[in-house]
Backbone as CSV, one residue per row, in Angstrom:
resi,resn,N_x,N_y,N_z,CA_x,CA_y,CA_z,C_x,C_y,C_z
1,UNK,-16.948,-12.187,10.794,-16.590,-12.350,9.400,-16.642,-13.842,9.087
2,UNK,-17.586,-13.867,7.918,-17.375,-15.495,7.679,-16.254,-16.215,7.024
3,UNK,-15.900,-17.319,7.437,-14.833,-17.938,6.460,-14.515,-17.453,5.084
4,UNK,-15.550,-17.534,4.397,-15.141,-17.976,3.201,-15.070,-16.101,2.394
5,UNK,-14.964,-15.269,3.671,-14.912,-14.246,3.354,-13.554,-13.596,3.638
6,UNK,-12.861,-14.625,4.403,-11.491,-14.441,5.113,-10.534,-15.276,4.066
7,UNK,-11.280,-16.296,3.506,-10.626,-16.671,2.475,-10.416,-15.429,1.197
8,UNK,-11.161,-15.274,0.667,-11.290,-13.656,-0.206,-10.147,-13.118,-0.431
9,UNK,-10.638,-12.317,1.277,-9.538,-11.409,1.333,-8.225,-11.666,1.326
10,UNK,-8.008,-13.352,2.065,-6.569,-13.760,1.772,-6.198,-13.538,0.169
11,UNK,-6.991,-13.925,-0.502,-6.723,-14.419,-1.617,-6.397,-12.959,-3.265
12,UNK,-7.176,-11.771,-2.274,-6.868,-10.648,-3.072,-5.831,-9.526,-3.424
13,UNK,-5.334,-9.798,-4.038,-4.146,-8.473,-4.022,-4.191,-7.610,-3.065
14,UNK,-3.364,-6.729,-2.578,-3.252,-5.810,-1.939,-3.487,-4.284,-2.386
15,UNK,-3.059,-3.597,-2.159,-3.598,-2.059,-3.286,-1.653,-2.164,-3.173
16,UNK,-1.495,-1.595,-4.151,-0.370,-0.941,-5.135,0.541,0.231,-3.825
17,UNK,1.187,0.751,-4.059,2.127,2.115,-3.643,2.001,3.086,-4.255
18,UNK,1.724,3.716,-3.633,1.863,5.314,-4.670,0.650,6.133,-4.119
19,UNK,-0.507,6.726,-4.818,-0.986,7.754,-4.536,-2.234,7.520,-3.677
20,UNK,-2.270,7.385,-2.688,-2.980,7.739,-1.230,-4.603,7.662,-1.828
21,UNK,-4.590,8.737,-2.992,-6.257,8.827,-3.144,-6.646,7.075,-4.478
22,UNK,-5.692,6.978,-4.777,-5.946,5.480,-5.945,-5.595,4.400,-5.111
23,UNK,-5.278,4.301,-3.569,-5.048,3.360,-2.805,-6.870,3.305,-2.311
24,UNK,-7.082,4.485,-1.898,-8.168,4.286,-0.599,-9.541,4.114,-1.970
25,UNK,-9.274,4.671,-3.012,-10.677,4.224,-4.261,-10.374,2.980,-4.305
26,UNK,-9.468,1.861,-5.047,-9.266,0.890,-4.533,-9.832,-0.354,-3.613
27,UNK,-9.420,0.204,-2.447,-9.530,-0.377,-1.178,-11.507,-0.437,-1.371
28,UNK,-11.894,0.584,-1.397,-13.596,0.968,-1.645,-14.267,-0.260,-2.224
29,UNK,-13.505,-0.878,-3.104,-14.375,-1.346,-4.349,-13.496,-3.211,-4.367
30,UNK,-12.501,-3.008,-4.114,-11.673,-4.391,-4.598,-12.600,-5.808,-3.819
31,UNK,-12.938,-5.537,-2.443,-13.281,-6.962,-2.386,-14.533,-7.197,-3.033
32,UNK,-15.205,-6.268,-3.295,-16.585,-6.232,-3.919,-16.315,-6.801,-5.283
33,UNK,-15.384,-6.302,-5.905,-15.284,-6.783,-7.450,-14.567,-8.323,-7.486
34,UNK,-14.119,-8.430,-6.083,-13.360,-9.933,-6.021,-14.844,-10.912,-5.911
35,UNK,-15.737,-10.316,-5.237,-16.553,-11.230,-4.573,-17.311,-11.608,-5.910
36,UNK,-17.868,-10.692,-6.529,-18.566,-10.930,-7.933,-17.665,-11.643,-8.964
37,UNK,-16.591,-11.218,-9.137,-15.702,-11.744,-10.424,-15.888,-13.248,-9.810
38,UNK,-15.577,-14.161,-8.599,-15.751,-15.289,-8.119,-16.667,-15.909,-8.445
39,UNK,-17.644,-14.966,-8.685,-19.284,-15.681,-8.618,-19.620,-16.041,-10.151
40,UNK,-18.699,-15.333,-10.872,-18.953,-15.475,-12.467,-17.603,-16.745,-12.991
41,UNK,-16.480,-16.573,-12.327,-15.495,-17.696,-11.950,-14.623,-17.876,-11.000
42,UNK,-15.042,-19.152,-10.223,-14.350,-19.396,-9.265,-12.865,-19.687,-8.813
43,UNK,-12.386,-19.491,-9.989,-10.760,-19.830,-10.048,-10.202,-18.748,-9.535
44,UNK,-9.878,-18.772,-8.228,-8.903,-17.655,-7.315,-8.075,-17.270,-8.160
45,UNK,-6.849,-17.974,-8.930,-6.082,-17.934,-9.528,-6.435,-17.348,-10.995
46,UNK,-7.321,-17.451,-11.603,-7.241,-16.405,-12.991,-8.261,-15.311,-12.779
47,UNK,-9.062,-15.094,-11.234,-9.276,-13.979,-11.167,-8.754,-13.021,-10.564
48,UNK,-8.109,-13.415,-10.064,-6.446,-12.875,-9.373,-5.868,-12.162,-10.609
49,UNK,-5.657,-12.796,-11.670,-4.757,-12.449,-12.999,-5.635,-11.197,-13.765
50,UNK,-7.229,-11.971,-13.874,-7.984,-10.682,-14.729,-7.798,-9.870,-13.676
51,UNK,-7.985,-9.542,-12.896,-7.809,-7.864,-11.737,-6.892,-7.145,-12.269
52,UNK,-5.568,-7.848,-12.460,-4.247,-6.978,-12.359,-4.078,-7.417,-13.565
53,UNK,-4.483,-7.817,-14.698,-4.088,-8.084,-15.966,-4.288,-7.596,-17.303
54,UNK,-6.499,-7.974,-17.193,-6.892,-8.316,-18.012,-7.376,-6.508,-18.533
55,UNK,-7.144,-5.974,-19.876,-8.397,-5.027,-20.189,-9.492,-5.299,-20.250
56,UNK,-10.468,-4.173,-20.106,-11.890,-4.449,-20.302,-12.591,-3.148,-21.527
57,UNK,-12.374,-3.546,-22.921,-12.637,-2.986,-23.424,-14.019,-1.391,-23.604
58,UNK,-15.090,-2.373,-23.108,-16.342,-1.637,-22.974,-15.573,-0.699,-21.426
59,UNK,-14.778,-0.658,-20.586,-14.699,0.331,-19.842,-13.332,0.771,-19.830
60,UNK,-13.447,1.440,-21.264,-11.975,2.547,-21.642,-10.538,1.561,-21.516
61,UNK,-11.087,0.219,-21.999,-9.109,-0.583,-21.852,-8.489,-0.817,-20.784
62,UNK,-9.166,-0.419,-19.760,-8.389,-0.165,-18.070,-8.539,-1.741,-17.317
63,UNK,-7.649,-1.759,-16.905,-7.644,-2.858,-15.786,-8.733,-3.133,-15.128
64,UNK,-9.040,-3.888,-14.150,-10.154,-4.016,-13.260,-9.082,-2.959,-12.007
65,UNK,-8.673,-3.402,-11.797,-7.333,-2.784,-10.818,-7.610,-1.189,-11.255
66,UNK,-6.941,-0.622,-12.340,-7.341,0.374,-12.879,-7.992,1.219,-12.363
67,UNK,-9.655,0.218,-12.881,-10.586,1.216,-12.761,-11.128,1.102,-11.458
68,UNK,-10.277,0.346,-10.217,-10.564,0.813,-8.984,-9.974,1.970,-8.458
69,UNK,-8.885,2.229,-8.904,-7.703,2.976,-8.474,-8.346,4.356,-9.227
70,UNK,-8.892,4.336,-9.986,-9.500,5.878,-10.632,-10.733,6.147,-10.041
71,UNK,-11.169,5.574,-9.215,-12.620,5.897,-8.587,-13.817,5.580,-9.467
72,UNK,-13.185,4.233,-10.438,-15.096,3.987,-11.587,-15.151,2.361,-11.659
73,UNK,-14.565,1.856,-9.863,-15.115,0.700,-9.068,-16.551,0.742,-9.078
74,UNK,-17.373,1.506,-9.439,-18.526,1.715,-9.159,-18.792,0.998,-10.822
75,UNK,-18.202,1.503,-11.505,-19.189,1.133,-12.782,-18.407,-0.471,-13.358
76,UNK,-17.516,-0.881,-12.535,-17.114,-2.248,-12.466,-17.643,-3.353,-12.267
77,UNK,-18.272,-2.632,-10.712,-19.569,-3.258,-9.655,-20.322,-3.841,-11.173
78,UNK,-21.348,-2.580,-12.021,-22.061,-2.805,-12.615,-22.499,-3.727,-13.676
79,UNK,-20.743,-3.610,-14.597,-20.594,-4.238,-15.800,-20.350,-5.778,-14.858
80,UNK,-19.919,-6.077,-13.865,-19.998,-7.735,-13.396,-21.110,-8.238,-12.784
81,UNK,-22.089,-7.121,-12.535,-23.514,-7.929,-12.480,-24.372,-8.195,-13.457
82,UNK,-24.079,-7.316,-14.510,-24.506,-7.728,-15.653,-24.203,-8.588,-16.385
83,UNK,-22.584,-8.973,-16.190,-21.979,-10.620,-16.354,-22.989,-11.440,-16.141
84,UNK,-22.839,-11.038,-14.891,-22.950,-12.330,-13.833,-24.880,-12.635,-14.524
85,UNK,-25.526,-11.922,-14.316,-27.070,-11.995,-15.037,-27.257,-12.279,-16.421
86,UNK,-26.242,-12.906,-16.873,-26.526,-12.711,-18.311,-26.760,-11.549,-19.183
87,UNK,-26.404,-10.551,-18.835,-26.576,-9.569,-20.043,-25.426,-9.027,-20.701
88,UNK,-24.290,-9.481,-20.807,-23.068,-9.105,-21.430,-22.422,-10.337,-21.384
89,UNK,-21.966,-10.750,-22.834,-20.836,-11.580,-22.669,-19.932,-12.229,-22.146
């Protein structure tokens, strides 16, 4: 594992308590959406905050957190590469 991948994971929330199947969807998707959200801004610290904070209108109002925990980490993945490429705001 490389450093700056151990950094990451230091640096990412943990999954929540509660329901077993919104822990392990979660777990699926979080460092992936950490690694991209980084790449669009590098501030550990307010992407730390958008995860567990911010809505995301275009995907139903839900958290980033959220929409790991519901199993549509997948379409999270999507909407932050399209960030990240310039094609969304």
């Amino acid at each position: 594992m490389t450093a700056a991948r151990v950094e990451v994971q230091s640096q990412v929330p943990g999954p929540t308590q509660g329901d077993p199947a919104s822990t392990a969807h979660e777990a699926q998707y979080r460092d992936r959406v950490f690694r991209l959200a980084l790449m669009i801004d590098s501030d550990i610290e307010l992407v730390r905050q958008w995860y567990c904070d911010e809505t995301i209108e275009e995907l139903g109002r839900l958290t980033p957190r959220e929409l790991c925990q519901t199993g549509s980490g997948g379409l999270l993945v999507a909407f932050l590469q399209e960030v990240r490429h310039g094609q969304r705001g």
